[in-house]
mmCIF file of the N, C-alpha and C atoms, coordinates in Angstrom:
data_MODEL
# 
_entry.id   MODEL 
# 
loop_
_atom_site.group_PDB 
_atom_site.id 
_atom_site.type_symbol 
_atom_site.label_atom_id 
_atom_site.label_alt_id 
_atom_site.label_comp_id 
_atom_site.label_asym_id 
_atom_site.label_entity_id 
_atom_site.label_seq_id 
_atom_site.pdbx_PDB_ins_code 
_atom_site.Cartn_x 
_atom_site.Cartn_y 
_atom_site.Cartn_z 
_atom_site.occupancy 
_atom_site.B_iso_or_equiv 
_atom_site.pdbx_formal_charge 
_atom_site.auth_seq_id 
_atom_site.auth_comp_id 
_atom_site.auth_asym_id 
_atom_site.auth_atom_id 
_atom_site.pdbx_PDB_model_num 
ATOM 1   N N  . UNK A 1 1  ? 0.838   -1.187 0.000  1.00 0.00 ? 1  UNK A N  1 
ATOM 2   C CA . UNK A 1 1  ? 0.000   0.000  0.000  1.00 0.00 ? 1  UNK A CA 1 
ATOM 3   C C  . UNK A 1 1  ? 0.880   1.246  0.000  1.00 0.00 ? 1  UNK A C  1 
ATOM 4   N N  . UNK A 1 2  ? 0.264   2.603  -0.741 1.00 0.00 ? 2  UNK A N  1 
ATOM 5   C CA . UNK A 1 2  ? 0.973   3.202  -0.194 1.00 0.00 ? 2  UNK A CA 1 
ATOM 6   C C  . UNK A 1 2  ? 0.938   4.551  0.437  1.00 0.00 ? 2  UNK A C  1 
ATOM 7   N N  . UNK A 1 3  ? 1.652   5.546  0.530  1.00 0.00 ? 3  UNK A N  1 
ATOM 8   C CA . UNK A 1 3  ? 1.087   6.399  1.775  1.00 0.00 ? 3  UNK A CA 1 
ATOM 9   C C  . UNK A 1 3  ? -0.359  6.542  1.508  1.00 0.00 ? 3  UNK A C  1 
ATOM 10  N N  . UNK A 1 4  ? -0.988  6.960  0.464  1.00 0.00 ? 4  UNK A N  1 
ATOM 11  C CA . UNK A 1 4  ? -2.236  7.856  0.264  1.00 0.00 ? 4  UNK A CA 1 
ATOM 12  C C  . UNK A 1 4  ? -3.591  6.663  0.641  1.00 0.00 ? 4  UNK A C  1 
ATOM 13  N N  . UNK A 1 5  ? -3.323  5.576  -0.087 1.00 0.00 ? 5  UNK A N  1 
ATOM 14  C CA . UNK A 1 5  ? -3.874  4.434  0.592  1.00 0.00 ? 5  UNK A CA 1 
ATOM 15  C C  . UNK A 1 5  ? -3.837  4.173  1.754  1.00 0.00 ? 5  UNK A C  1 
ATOM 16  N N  . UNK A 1 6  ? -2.821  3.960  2.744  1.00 0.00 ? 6  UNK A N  1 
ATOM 17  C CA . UNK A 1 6  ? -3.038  3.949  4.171  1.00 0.00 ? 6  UNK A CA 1 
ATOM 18  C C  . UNK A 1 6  ? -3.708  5.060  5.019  1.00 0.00 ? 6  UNK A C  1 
ATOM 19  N N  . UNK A 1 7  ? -3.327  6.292  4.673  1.00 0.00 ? 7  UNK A N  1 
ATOM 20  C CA . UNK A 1 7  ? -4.633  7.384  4.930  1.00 0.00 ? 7  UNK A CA 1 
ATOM 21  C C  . UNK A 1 7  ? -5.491  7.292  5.067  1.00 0.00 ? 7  UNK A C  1 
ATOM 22  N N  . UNK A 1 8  ? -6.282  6.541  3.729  1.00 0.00 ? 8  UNK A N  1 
ATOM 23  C CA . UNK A 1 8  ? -7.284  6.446  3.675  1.00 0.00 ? 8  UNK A CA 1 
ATOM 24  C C  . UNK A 1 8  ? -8.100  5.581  4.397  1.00 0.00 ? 8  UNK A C  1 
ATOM 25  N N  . UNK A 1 9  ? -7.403  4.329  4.239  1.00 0.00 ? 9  UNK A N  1 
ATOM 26  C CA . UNK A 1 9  ? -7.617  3.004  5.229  1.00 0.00 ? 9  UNK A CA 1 
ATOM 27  C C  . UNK A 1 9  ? -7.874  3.720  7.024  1.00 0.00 ? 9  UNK A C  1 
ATOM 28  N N  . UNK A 1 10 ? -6.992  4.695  7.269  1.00 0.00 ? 10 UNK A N  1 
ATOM 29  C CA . UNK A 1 10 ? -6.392  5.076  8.786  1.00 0.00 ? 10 UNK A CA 1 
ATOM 30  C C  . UNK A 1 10 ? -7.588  5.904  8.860  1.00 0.00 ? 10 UNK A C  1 
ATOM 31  N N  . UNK A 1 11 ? -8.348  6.784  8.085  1.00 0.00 ? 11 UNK A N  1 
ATOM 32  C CA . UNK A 1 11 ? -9.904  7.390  7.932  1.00 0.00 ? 11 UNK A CA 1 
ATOM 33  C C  . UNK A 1 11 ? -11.073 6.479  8.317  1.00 0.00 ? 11 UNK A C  1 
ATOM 34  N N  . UNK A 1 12 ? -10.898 5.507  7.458  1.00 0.00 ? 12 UNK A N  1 
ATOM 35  C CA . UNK A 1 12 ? -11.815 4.862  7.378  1.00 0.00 ? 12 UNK A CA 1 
ATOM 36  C C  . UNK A 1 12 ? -12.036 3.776  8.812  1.00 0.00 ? 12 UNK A C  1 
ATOM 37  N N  . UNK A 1 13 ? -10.856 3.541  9.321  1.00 0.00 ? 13 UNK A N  1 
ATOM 38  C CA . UNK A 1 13 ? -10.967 2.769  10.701 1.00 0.00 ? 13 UNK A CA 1 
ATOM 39  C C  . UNK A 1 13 ? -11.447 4.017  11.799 1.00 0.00 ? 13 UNK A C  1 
ATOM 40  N N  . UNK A 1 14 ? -10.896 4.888  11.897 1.00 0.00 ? 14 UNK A N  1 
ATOM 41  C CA . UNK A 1 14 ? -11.360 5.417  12.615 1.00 0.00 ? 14 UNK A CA 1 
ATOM 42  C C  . UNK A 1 14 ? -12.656 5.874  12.622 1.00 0.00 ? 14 UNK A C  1 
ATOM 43  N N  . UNK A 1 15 ? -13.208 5.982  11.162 1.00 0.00 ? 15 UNK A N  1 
ATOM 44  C CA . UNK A 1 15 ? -14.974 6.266  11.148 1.00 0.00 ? 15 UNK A CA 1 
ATOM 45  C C  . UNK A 1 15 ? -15.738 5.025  11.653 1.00 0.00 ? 15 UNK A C  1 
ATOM 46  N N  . UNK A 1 16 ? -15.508 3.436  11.579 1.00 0.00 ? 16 UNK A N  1 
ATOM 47  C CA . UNK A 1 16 ? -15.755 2.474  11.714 1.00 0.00 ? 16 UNK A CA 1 
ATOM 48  C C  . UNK A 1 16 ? -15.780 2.670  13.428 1.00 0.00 ? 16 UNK A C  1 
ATOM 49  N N  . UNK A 1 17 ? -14.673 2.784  13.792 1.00 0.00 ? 17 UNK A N  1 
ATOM 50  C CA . UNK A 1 17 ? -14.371 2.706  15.738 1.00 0.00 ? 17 UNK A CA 1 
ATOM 51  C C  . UNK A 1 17 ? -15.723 3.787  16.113 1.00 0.00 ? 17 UNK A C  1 
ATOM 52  N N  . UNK A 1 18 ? -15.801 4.930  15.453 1.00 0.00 ? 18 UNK A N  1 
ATOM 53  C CA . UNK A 1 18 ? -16.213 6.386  15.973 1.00 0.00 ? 18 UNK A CA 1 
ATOM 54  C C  . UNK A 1 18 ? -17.658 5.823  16.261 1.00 0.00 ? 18 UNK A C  1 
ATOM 55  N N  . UNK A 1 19 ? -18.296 4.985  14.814 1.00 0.00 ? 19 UNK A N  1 
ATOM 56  C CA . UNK A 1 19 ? -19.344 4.595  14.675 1.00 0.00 ? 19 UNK A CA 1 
ATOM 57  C C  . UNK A 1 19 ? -20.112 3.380  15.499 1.00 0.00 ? 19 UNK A C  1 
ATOM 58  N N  . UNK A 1 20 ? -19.043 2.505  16.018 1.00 0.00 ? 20 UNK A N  1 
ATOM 59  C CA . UNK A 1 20 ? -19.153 1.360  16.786 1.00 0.00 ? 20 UNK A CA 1 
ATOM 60  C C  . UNK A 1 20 ? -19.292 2.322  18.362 1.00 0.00 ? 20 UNK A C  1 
ATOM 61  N N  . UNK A 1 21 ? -18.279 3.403  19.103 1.00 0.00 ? 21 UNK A N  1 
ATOM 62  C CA . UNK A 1 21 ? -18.796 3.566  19.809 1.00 0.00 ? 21 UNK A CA 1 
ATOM 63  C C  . UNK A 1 21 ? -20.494 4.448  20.158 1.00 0.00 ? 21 UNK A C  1 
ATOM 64  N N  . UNK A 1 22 ? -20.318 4.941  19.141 1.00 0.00 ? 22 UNK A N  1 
ATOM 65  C CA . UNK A 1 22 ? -21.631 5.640  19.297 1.00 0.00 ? 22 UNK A CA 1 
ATOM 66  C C  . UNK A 1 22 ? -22.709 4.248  19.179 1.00 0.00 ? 22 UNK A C  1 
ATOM 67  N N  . UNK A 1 23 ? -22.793 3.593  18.701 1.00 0.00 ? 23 UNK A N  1 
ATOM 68  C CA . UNK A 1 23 ? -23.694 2.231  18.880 1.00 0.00 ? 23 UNK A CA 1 
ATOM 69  C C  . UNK A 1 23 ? -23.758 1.914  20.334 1.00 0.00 ? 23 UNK A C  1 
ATOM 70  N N  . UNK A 1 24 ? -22.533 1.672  20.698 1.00 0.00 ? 24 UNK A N  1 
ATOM 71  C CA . UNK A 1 24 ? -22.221 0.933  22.480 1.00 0.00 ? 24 UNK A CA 1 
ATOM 72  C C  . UNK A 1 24 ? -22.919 2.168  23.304 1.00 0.00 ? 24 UNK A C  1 
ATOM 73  N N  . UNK A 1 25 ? -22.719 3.138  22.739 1.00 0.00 ? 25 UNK A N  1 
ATOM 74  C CA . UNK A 1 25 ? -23.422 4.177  24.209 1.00 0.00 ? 25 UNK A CA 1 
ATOM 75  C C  . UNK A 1 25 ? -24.390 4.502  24.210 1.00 0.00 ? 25 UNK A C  1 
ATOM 76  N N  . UNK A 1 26 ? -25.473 4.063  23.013 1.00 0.00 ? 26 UNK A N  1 
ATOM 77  C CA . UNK A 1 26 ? -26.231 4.195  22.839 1.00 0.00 ? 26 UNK A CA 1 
ATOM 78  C C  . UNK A 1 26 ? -27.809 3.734  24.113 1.00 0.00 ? 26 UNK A C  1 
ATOM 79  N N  . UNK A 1 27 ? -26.969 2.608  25.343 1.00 0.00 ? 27 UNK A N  1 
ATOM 80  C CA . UNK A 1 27 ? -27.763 3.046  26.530 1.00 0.00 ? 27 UNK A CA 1 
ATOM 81  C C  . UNK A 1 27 ? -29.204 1.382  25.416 1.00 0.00 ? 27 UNK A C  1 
ATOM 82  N N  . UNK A 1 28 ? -29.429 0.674  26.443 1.00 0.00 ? 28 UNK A N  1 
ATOM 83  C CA . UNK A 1 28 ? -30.339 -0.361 26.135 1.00 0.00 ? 28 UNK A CA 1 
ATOM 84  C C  . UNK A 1 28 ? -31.765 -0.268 26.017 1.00 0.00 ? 28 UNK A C  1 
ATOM 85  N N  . UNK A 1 29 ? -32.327 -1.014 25.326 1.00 0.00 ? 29 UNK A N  1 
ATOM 86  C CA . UNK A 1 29 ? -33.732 -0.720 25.281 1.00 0.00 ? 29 UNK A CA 1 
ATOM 87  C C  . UNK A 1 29 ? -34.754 -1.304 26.340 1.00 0.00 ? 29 UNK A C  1 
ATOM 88  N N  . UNK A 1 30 ? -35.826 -0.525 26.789 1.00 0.00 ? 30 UNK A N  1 
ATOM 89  C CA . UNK A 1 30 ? -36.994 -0.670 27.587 1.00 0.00 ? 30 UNK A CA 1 
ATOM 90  C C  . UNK A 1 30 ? -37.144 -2.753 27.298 1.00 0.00 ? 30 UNK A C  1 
ATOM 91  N N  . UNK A 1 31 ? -37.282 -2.938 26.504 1.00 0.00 ? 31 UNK A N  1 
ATOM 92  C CA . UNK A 1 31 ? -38.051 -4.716 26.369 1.00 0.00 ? 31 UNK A CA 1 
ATOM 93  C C  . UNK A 1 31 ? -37.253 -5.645 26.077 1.00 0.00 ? 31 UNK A C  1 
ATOM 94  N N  . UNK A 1 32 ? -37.420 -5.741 27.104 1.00 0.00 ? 32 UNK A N  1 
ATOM 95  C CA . UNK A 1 32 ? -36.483 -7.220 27.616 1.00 0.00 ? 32 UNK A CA 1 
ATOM 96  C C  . UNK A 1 32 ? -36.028 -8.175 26.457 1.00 0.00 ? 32 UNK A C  1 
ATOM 97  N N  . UNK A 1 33 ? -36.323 -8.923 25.290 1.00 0.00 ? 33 UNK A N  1 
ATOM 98  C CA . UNK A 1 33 ? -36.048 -9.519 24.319 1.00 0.00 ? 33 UNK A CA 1 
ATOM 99  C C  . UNK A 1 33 ? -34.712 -8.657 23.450 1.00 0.00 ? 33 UNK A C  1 
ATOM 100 N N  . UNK A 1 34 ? -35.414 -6.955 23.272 1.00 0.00 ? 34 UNK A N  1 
ATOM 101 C CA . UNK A 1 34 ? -34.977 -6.130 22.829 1.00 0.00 ? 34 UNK A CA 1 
ATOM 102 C C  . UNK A 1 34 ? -33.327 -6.225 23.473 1.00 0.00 ? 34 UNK A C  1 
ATOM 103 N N  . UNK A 1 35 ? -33.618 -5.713 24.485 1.00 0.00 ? 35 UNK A N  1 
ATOM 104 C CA . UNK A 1 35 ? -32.086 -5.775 25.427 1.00 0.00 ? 35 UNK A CA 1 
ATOM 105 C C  . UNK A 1 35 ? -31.279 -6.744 25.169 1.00 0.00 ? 35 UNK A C  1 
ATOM 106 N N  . UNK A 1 36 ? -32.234 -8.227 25.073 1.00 0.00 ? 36 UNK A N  1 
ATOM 107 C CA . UNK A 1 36 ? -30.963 -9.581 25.009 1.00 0.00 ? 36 UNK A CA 1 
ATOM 108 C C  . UNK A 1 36 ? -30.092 -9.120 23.470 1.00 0.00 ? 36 UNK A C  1 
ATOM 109 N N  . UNK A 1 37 ? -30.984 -8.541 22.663 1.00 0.00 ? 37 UNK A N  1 
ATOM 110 C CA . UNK A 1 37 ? -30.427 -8.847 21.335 1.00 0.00 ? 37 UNK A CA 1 
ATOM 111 C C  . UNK A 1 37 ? -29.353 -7.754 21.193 1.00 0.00 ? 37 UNK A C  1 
ATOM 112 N N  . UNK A 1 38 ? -30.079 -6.319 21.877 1.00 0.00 ? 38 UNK A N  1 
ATOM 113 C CA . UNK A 1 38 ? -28.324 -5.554 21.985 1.00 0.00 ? 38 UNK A CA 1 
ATOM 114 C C  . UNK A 1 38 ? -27.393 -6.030 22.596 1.00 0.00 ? 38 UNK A C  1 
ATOM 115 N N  . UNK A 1 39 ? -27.333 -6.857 23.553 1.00 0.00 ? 39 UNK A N  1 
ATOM 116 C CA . UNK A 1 39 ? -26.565 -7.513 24.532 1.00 0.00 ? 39 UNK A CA 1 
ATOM 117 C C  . UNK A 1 39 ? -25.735 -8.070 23.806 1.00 0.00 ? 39 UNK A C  1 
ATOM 118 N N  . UNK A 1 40 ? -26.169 -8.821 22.934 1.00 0.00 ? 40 UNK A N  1 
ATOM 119 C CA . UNK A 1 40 ? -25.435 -9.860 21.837 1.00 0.00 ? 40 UNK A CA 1 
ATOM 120 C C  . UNK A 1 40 ? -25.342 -9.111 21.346 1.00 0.00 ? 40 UNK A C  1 
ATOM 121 N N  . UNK A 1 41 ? -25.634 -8.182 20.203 1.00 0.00 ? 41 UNK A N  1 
ATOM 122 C CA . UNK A 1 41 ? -24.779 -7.293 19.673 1.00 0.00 ? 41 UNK A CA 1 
ATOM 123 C C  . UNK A 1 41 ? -23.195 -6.393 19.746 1.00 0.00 ? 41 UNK A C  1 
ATOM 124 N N  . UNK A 1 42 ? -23.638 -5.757 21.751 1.00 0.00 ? 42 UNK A N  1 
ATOM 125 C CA . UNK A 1 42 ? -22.655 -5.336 22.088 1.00 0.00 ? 42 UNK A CA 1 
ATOM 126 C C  . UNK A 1 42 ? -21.689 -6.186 21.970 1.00 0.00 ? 42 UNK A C  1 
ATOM 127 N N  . UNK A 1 43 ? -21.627 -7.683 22.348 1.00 0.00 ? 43 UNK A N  1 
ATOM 128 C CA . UNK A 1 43 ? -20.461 -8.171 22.438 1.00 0.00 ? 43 UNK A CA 1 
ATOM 129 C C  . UNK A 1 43 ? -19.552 -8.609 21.121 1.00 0.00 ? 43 UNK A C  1 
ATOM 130 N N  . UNK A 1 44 ? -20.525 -8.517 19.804 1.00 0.00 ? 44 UNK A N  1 
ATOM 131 C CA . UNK A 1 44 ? -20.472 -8.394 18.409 1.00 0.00 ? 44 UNK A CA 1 
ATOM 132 C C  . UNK A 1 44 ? -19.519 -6.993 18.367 1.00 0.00 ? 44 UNK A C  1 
ATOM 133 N N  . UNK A 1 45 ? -20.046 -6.312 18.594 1.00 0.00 ? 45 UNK A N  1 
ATOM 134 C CA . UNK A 1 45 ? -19.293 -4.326 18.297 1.00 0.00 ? 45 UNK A CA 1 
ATOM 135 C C  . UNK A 1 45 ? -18.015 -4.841 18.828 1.00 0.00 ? 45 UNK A C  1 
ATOM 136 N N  . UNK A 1 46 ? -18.268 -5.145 20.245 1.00 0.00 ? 46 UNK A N  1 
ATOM 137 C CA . UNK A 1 46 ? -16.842 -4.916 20.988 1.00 0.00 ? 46 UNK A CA 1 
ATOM 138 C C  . UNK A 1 46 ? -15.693 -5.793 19.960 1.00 0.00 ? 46 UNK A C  1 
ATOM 139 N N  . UNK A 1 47 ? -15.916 -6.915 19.944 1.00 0.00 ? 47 UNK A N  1 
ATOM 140 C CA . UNK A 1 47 ? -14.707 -7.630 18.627 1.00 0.00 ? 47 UNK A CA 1 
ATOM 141 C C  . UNK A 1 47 ? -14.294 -7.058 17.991 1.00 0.00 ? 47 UNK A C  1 
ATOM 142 N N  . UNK A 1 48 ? -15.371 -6.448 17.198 1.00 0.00 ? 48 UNK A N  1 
ATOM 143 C CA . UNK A 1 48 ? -15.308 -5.717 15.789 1.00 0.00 ? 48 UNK A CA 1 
ATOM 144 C C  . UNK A 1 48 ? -14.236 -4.413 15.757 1.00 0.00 ? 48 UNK A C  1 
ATOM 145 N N  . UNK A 1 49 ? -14.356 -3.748 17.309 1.00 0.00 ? 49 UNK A N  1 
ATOM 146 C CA . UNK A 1 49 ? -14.200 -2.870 17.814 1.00 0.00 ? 49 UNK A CA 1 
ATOM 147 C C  . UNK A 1 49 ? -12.131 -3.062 18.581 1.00 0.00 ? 49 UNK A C  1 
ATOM 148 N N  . UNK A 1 50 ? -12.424 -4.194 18.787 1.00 0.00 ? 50 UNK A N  1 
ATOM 149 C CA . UNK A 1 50 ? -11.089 -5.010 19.201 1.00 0.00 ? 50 UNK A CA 1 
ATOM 150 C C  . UNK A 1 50 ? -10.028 -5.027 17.727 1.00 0.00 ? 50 UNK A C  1 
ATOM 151 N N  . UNK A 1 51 ? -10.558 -5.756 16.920 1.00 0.00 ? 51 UNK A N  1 
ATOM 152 C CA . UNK A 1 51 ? -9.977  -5.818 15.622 1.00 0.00 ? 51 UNK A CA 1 
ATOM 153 C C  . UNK A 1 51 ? -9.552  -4.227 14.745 1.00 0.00 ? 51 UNK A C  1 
ATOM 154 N N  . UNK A 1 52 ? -10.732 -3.799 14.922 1.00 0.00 ? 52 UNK A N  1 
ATOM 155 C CA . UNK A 1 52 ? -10.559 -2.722 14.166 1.00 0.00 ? 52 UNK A CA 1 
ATOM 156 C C  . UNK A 1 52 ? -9.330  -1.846 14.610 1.00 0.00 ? 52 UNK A C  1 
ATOM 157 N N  . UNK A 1 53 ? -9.020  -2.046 15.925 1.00 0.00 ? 53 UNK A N  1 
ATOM 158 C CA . UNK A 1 53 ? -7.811  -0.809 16.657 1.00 0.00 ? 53 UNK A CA 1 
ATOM 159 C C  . UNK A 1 53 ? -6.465  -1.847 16.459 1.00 0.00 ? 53 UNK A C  1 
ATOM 160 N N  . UNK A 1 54 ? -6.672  -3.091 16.094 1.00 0.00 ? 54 UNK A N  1 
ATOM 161 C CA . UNK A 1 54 ? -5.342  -3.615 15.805 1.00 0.00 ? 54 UNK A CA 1 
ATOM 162 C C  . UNK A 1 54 ? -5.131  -3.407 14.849 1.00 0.00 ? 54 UNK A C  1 
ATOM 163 N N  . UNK A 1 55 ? -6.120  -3.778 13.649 1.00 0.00 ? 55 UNK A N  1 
ATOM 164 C CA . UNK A 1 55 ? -5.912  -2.745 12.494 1.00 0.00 ? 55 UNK A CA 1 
ATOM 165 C C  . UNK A 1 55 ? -4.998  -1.643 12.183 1.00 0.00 ? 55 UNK A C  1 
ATOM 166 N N  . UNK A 1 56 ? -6.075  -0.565 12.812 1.00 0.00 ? 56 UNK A N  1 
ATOM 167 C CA . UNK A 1 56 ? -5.521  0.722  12.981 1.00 0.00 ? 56 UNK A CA 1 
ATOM 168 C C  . UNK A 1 56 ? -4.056  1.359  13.510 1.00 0.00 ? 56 UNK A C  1 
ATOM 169 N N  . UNK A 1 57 ? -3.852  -0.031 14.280 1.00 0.00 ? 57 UNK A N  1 
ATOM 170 C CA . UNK A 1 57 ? -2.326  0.471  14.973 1.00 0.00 ? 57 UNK A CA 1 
ATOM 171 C C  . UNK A 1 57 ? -1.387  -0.207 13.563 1.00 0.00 ? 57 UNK A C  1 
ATOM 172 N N  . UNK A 1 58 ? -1.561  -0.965 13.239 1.00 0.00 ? 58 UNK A N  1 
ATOM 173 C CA . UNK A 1 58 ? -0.679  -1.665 11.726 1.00 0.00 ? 58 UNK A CA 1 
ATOM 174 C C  . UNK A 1 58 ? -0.429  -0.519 10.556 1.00 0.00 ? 58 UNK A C  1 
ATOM 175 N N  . UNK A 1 59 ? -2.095  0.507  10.414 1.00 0.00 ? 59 UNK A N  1 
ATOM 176 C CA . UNK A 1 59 ? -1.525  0.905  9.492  1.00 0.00 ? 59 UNK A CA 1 
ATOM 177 C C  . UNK A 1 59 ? -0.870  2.119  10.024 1.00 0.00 ? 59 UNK A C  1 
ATOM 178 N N  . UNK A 1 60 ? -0.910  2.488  11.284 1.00 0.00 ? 60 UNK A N  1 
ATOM 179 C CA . UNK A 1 60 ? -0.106  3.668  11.968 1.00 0.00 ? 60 UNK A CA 1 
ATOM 180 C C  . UNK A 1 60 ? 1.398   3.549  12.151 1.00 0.00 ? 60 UNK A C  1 
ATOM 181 N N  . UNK A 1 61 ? 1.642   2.021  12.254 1.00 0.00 ? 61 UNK A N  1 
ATOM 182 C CA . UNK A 1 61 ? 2.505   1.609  12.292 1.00 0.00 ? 61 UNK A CA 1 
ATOM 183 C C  . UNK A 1 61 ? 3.317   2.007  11.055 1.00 0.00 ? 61 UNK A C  1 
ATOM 184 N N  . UNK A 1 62 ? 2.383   1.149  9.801  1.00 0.00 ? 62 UNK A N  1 
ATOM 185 C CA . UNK A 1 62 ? 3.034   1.493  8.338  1.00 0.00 ? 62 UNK A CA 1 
ATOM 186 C C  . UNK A 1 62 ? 3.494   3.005  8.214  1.00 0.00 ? 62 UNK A C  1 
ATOM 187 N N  . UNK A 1 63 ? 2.915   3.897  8.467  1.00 0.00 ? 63 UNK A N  1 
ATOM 188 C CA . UNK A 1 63 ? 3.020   5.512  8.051  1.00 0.00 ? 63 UNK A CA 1 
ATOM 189 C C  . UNK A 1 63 ? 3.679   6.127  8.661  1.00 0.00 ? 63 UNK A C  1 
ATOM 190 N N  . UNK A 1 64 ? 4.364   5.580  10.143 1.00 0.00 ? 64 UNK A N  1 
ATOM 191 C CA . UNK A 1 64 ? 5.548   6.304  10.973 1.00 0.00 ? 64 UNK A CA 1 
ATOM 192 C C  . UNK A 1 64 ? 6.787   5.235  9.929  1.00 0.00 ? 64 UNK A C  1 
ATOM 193 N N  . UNK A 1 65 ? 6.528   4.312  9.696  1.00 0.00 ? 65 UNK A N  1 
ATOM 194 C CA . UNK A 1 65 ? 8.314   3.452  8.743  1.00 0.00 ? 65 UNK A CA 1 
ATOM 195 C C  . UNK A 1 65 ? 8.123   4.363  7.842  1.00 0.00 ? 65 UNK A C  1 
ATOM 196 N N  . UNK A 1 66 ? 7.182   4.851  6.848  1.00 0.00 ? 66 UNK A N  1 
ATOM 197 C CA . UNK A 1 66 ? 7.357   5.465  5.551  1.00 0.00 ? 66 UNK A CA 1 
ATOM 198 C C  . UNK A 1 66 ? 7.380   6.948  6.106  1.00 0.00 ? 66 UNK A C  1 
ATOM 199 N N  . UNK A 1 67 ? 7.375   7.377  6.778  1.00 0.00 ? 67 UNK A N  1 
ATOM 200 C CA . UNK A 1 67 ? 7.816   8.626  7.658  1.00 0.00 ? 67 UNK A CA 1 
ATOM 201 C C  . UNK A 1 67 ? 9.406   8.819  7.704  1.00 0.00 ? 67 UNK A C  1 
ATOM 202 N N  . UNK A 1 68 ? 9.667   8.187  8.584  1.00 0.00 ? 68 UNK A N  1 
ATOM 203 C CA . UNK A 1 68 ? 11.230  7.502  9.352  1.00 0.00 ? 68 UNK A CA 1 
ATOM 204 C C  . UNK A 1 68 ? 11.914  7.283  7.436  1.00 0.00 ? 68 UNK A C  1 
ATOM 205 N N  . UNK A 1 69 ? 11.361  6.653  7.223  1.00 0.00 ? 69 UNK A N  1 
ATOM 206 C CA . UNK A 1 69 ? 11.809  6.710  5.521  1.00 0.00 ? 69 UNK A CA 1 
ATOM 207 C C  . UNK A 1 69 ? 12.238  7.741  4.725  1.00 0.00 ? 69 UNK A C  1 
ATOM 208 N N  . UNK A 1 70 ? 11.293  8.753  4.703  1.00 0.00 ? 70 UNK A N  1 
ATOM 209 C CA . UNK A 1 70 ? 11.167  9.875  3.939  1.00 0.00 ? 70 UNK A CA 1 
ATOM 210 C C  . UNK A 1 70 ? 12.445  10.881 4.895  1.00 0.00 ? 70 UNK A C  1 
ATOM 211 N N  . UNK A 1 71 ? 12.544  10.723 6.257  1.00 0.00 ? 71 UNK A N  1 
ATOM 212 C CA . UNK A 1 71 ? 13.520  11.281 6.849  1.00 0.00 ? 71 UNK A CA 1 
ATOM 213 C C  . UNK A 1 71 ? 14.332  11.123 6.561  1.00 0.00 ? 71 UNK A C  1 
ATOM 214 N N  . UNK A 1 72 ? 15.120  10.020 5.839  1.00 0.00 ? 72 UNK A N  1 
ATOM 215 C CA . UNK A 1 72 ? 16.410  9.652  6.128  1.00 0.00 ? 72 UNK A CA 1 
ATOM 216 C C  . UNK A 1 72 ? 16.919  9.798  4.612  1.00 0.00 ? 72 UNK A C  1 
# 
């Protein structure tokens, strides 16, 4: 990939995270069935939410080497 691509990728995770937490705080619903199924959901986000910041640190990772690169 390269820089302009990882940017973009590094945008796009972070709209993904931004969007997952606003889901999680979103606070449970009144009916009980309702609740089980955010319940299971939340623990769906949170993975998603897990993955996505390992992600995110890889391609942060990538763009400080091609940084450190461009320095030298």
């Amino acid at each position: 990939m390269d820089r302009e691509e990882l940017v973009r990728k590094r945008q796009e995770l972070k709209d993904r995270l931004a969007a997952i937490r606003r889901d999680l705080g979103g606070g449970l619903a009144r009916d009980m069935e309702d609740q089980a199924q955010q319940l299971e959901n939340q623990d769906t986000l949170m993975e998603i939410s897990r993955v996505t910041e390992q992600e995110l640190e890889r391609i942060e990772q990538a763009l400080r080497a091609l940084d450190q690169g461009e320095d030298s």
